[in-house]
BADOPA-239957 format. One record per residue (C-alpha): residue number from 1; residue in three letters; x negated, y, z negated. Coordinates in nm, 4 decimals. Last residue first. Layout:
% BADOPA-239957
R, NUM, ala, X, Y, Z
...
This chain:
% BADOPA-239957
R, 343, unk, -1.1900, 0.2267, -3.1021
R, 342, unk, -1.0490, -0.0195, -3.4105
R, 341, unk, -0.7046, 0.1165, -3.4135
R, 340, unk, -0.5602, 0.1670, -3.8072
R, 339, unk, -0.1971, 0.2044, -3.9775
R, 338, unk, -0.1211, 0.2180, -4.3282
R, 337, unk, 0.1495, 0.1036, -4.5604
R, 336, unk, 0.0978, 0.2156, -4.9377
R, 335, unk, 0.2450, -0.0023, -5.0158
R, 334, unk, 0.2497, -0.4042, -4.8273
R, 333, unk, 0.1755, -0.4386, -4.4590
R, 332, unk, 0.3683, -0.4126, -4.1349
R, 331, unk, 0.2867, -0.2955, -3.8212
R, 330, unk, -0.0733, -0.2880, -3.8816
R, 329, unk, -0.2647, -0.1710, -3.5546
R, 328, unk, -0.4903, -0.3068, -3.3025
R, 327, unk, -0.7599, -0.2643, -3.0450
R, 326, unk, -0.9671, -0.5749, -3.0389
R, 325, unk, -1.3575, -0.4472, -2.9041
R, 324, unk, -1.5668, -0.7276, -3.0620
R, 323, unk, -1.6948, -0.4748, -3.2952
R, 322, unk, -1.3959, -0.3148, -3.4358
R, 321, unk, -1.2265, -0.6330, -3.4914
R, 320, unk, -1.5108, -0.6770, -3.7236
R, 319, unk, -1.5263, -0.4256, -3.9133
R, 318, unk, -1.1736, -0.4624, -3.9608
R, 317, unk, -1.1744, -0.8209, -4.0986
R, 316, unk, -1.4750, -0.6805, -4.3452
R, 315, unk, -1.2740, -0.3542, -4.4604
R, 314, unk, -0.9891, -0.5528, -4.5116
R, 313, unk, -1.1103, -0.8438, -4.7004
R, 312, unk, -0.9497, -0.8094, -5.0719
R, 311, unk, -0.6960, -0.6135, -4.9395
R, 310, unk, -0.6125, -0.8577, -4.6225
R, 309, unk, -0.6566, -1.1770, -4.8201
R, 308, unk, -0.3952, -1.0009, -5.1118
R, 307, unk, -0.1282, -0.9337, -4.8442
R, 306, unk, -0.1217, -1.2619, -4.7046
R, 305, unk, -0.2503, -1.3150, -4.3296
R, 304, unk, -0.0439, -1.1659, -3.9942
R, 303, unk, -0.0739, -1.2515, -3.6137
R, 302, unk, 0.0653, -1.0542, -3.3330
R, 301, unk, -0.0742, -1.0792, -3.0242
R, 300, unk, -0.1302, -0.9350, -2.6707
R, 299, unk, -0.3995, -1.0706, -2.4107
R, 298, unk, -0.5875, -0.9186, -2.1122
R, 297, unk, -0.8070, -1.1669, -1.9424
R, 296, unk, -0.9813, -0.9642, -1.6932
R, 295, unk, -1.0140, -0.9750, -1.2722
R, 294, unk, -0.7622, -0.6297, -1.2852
R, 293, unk, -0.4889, -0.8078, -1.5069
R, 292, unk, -0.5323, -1.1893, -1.5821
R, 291, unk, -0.2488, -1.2222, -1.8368
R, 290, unk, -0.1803, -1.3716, -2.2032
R, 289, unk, 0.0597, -1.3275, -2.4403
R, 288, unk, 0.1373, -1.3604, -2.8293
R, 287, unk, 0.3548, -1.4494, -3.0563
R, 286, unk, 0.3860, -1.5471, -3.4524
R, 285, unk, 0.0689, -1.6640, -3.5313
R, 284, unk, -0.0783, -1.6983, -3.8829
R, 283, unk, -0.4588, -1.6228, -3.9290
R, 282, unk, -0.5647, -1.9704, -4.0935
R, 281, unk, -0.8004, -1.8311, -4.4241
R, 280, unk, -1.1284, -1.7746, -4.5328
R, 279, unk, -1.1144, -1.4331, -4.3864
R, 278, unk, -1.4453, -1.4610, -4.1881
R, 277, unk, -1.3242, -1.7715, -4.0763
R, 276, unk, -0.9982, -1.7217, -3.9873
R, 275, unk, -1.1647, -1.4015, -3.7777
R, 274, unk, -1.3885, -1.6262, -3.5436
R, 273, unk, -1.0444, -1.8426, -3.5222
R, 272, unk, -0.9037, -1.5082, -3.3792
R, 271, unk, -1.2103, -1.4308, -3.1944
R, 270, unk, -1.2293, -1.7620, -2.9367
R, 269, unk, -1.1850, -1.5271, -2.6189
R, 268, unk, -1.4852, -1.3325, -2.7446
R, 267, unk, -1.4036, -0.9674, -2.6171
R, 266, unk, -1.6693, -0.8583, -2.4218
R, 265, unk, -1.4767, -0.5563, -2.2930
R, 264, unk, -1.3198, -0.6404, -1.9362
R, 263, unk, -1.2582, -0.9443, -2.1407
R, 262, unk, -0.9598, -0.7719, -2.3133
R, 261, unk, -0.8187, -0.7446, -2.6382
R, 260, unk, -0.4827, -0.6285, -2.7513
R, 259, unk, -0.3648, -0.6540, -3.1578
R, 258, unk, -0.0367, -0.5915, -3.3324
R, 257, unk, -0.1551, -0.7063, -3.6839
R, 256, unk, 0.1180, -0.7898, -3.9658
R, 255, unk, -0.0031, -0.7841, -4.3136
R, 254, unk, 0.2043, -1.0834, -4.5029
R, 253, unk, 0.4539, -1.0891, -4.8193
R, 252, unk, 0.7432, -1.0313, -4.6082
R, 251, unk, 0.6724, -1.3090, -4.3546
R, 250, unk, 0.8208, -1.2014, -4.0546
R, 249, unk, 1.1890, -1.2205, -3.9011
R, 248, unk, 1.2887, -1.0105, -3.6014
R, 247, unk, 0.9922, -1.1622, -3.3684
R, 246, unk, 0.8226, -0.8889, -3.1872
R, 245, unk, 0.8448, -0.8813, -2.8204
R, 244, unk, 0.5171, -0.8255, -2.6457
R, 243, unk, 0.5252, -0.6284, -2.3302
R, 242, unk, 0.2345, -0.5643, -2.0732
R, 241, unk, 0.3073, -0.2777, -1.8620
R, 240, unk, 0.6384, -0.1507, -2.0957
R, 239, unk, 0.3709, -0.1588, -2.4267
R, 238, unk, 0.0947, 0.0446, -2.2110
R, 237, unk, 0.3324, 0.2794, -2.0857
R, 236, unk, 0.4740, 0.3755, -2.4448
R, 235, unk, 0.1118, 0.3918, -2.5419
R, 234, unk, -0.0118, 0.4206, -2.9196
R, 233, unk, -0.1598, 0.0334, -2.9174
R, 232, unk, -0.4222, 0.1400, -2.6355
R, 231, unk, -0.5444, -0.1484, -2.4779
R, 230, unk, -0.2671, -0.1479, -2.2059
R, 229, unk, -0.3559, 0.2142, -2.1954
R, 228, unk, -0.6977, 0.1604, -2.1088
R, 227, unk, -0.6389, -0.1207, -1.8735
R, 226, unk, -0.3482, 0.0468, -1.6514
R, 225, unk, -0.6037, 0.3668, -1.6065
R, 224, unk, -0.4633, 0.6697, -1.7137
R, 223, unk, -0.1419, 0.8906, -1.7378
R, 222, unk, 0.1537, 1.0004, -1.9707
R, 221, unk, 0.4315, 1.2259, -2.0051
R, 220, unk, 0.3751, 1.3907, -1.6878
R, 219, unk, 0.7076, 1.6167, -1.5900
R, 218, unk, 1.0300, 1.5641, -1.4020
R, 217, unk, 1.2510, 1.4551, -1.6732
R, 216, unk, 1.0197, 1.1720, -1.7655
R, 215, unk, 0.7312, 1.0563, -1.4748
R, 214, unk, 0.4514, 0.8005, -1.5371
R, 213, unk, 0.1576, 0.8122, -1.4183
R, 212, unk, -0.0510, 0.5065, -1.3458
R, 211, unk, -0.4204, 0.3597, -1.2555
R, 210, unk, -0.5529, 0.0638, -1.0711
R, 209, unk, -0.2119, -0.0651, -0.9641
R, 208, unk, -0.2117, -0.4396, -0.8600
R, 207, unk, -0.0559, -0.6851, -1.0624
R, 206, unk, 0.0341, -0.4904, -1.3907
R, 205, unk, 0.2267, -0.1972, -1.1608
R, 204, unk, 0.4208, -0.4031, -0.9827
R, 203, unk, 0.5220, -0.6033, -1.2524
R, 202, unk, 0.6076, -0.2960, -1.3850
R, 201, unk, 0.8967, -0.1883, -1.1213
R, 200, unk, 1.0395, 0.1503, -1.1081
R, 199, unk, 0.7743, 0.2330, -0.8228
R, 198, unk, 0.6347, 0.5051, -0.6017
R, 197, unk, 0.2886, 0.3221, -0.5204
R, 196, unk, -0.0118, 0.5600, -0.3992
R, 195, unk, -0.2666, 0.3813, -0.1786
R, 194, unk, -0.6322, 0.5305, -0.1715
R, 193, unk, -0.7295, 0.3620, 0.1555
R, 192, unk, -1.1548, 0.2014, 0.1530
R, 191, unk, -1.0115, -0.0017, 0.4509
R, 190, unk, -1.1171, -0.3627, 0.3418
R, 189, unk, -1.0060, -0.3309, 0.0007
R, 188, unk, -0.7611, -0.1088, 0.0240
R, 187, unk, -0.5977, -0.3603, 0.3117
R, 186, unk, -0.6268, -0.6449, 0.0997
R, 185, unk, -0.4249, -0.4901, -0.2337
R, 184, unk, -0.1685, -0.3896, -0.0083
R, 183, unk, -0.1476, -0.6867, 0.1830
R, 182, unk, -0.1325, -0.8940, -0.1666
R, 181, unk, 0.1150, -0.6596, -0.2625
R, 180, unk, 0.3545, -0.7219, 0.0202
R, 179, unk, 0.2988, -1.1081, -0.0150
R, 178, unk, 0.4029, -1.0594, -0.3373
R, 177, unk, 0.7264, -0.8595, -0.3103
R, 176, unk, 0.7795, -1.1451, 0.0107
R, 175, unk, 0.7524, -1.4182, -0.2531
R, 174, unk, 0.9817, -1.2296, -0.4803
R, 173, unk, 1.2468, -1.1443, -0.2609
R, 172, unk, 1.2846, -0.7685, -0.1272
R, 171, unk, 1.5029, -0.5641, -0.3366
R, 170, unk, 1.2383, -0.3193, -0.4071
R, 169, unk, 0.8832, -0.3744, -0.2427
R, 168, unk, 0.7828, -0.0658, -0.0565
R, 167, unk, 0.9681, 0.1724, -0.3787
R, 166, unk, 0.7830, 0.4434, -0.1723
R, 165, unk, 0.4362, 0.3487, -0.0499
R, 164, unk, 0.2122, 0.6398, 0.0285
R, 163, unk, -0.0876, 0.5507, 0.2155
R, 162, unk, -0.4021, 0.7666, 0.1667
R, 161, unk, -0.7022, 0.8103, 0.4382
R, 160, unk, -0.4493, 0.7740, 0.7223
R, 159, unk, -0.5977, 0.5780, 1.0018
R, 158, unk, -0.3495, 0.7144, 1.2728
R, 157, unk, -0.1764, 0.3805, 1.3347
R, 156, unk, -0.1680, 0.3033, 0.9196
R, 155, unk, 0.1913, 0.3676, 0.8333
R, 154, unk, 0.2987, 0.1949, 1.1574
R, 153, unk, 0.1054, -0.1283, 1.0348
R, 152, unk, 0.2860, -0.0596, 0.6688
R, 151, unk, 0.6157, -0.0320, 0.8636
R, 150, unk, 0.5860, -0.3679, 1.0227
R, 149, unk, 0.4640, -0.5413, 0.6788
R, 148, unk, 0.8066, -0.3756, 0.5826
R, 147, unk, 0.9826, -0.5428, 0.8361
R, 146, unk, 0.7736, -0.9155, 0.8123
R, 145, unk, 0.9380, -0.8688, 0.4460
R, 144, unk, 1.2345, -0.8068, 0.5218
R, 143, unk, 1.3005, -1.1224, 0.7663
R, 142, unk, 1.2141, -1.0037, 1.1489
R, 141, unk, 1.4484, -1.0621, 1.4464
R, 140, unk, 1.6783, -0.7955, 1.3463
R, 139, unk, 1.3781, -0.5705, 1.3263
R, 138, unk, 1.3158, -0.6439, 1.7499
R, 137, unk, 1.0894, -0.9509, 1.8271
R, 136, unk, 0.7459, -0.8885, 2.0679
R, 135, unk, 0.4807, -0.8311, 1.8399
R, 134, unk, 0.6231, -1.1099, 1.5774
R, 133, unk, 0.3380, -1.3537, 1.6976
R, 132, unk, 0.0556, -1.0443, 1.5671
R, 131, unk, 0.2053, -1.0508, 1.2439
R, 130, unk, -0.0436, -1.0710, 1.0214
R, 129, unk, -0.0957, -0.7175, 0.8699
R, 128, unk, -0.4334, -0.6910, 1.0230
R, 127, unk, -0.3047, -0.8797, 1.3267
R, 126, unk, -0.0005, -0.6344, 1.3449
R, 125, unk, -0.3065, -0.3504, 1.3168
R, 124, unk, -0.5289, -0.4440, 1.5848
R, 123, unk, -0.2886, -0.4884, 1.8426
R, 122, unk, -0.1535, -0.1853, 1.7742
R, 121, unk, -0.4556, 0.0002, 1.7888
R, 120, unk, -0.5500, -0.1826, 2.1084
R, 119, unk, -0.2288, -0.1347, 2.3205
R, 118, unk, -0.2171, 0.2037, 2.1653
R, 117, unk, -0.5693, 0.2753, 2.3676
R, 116, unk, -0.5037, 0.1574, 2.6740
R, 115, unk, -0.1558, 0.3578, 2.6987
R, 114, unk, -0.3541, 0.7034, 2.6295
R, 113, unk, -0.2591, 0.9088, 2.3004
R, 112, unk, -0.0608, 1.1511, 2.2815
R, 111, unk, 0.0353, 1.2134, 1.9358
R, 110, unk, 0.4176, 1.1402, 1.9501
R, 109, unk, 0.3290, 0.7956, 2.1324
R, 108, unk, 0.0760, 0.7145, 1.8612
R, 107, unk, 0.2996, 0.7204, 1.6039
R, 106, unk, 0.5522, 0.5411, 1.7932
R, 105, unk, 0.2995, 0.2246, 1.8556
R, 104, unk, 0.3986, 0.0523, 1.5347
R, 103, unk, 0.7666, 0.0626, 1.6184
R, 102, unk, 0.6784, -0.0082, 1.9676
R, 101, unk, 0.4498, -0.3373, 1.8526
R, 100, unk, 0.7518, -0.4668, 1.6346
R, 99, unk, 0.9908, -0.4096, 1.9159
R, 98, unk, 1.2217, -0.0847, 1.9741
R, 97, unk, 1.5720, -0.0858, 1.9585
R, 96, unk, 1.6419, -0.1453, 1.5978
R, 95, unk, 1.4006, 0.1657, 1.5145
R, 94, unk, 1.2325, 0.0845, 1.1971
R, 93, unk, 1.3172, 0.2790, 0.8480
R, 92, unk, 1.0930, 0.0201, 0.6407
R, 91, unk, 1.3561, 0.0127, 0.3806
R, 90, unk, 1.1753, 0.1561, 0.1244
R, 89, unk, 0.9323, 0.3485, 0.3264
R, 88, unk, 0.5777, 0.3260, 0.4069
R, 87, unk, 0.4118, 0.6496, 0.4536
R, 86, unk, 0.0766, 0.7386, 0.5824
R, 85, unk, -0.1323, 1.0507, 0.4559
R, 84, unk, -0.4316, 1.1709, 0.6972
R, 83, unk, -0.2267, 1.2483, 0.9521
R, 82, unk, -0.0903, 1.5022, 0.7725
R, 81, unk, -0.4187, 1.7270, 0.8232
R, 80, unk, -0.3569, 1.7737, 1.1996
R, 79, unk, 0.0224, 1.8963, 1.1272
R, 78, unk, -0.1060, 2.0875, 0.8485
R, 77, unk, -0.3474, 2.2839, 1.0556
R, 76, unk, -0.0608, 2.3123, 1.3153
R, 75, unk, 0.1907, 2.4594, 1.0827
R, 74, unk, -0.0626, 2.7240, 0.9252
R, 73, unk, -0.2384, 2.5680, 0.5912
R, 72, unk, -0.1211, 2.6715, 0.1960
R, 71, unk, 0.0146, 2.3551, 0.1289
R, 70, unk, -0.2635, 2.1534, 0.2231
R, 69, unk, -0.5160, 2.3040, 0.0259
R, 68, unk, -0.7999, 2.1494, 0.1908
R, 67, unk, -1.0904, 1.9875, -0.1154
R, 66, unk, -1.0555, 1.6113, 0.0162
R, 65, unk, -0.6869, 1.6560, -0.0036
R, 64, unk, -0.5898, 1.9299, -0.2199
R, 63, unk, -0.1986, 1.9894, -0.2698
R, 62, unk, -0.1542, 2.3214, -0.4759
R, 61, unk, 0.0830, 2.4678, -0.7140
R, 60, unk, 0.4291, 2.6256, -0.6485
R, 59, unk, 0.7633, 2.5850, -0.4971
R, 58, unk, 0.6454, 2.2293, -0.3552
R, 57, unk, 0.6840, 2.2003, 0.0385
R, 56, unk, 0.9070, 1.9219, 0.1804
R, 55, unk, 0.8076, 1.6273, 0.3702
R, 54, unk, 0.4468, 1.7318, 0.2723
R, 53, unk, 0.3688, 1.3421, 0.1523
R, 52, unk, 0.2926, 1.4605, -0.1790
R, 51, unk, 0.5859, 1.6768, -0.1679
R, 50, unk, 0.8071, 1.3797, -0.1152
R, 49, unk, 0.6940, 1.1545, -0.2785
R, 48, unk, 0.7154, 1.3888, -0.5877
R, 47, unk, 1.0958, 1.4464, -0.5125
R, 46, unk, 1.1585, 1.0414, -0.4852
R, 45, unk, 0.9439, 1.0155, -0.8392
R, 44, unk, 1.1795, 1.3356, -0.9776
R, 43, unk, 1.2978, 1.1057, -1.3051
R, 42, unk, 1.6440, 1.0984, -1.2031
R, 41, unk, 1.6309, 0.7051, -1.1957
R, 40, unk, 1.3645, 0.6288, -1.4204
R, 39, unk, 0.9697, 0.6652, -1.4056
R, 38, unk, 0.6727, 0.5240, -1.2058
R, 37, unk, 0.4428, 0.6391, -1.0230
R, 36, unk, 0.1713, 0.3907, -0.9180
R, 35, unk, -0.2229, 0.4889, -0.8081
R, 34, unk, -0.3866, 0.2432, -0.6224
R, 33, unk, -0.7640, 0.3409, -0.5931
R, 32, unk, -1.0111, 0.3857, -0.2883
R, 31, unk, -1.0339, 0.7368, -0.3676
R, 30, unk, -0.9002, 0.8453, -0.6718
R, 29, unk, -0.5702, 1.0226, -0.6698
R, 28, unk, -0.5454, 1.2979, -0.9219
R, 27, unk, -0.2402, 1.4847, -1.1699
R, 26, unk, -0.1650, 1.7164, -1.2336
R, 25, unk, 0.2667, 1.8527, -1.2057
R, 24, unk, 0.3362, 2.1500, -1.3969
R, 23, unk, 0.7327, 2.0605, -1.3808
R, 22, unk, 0.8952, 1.9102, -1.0747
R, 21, unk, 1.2723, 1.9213, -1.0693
R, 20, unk, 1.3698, 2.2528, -1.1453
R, 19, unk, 1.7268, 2.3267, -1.0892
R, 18, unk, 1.7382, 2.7033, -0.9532
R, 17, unk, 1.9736, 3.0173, -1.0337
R, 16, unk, 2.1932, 3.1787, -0.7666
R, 15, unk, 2.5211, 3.0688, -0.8571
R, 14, unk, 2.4869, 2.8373, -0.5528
R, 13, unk, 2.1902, 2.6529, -0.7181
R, 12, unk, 1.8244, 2.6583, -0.5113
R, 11, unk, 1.6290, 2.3565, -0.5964
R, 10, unk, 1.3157, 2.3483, -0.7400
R, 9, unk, 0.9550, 2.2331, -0.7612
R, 8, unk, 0.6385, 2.2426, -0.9368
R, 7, unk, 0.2892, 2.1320, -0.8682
R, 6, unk, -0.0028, 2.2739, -1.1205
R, 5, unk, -0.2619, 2.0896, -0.9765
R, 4, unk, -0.2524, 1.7936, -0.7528
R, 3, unk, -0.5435, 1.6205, -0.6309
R, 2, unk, -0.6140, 1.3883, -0.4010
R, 1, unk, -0.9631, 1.2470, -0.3473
């Protein structure tokens, strides 16, 4: 577990004041959980990196990995207790000069250890990241993505515990942005790693993040598990992680539902015809989507029915959303408008 409590940060001005860029940071890192960060340019993600990495040293709060306040340690205590966080870099940040298997090896090279056993660790980690043929060829040799699955190896010579990945897959293609996140995903898997993504993207974040916070003007302005806020029709995140466009013309004498369901919670995939038939009526359809997040079928729709079907059924239809687990609102419906979310 990572935790972060109370984190802030700022820059010194040359008039003498400071620019805070970190505000009141919380925020916690499961265990065996990808974690993505997201937020705007300008939003501090690069600063939080950063600090949660210990490149540079928040201005207040605490860093507690598995319950050591990092932060707070003498220079070699930290030095020992770094080890336990790798980083993987945007551009992979190899050295031109040295092969695959040195790039991977320089870790190890900085902390001593014997020439037997690098051979091995290396070994073992360019066939974990499947590139043990590539061992030999210099960065110019690799494509960008056999680069960054270089710098994820490197990131995991001293068996780090958490592995931070900073923007890993931006402005690589899209088959080598998958195969990147496939790795990822394999490697927590198999490794137990908590693996924290520093990301703009969100198809990042629906394919493989676990949970997200997301960053505004250097403070939290909202967190939780990908699937709950999905679900939840109130979240800003939730709406960006899984978007639904809504078509500019509806019918004017229809209620409009904005509803997300889910597998994960025993949603009946056949409920919308279930619900035509309570209503006595064809639910309308005017979009919808559908995607397999987290093993789950997690779908987004907006459907409507005629004002007077909806009053003279509403507390039935809702009753009934509530109990196969559909989380939805009105968006549109005649006076006096109202807005529900079956919980």
């Amino acid at each position: 577990m990572y935790e972060i409590r109370n984190l802030n940060k700022s820059y010194p001005l040359k008039n003498g004041g400071a620019a805070q860029v970190l505000k009141d940071i919380n925020l916690s890192i499961a265990k065996g959980k990808i974690t993505a960060i997201v937020g705007p340019s300008g939003s501090g993600k690069s600063t939080l990196s950063k600090c949660l990495s210990l490149l540079e040293h928040p201005s207040s709060g605490e860093l507690i990995l598995d319950g050591t306040v990092l932060n707070k340690l003498s220079a070699e205590a930290l030095r020992q207790q770094r080890q336990k966080i790798g980083l993987v870099f945007q551009s992979s940040a190899l050295l031109k000069r040295r092969t695959a298997a040195e790039n991977v090896a320089l870790p190890l090279e900085f902390l001593g250890v014997v020439d037997h056993q690098i051979k091995d660790r290396v070994a073992y980690l360019l066939e974990n990241v499947k590139l043990s043929d590539r061992a030999n060829h210099y960065p110019a040799q690799l494509s960008g993505g056999q680069q960054q699955r270089v710098g994820i190896a490197r990131a995991l010579a001293l068996q780090p515990s958490i592995v931070i990945a900073d923007e890993a897959t931006s402005g690589l293609d899209p088959d080598s942005t998958q195969s990147i996140l496939k790795l990822l995903t394999e490697l927590r898997d198999e490794l137990g790693l908590s693996v924290i993504l520093i990301t703009h993207e969100m198809d990042v974040v629906r394919q493989i993040a676990d949970d997200v916070a997301v960053l505004s003007h250097g403070e939290i302005a909202e967190q939780g598990c990908v699937m709950d806020l999905i679900l939840n029709p109130e979240s800003a995140i939730g709406a960006k992680i899984l978007p639904l466009h809504i078509p500019a013309v509806l019918p004017t004498d229809h209620t409009i539902f904005s509803a997300t369901y889910s597998s994960a919670l025993d949603t009946p995939l056949n409920w919308l015809s279930q619900l035509s038939i309570h209503a006595g009526y064809g639910l309308d359809v005017h979009t919808s989507t559908v995607e397999v997040i987290s093993n789950a079928t997690v779908g987004k729709i907006i459907f409507s029915l005629p004002d007077a079907l909806y009053n003279k059924h509403k507390t039935q239809i809702e009753s009934q959303l509530a109990k196969w687990n559909v989380q939805f609102k009105v968006i549109q419906s005649a006076p006096p408008s109202s807005q529900h979310a079956a919980a």
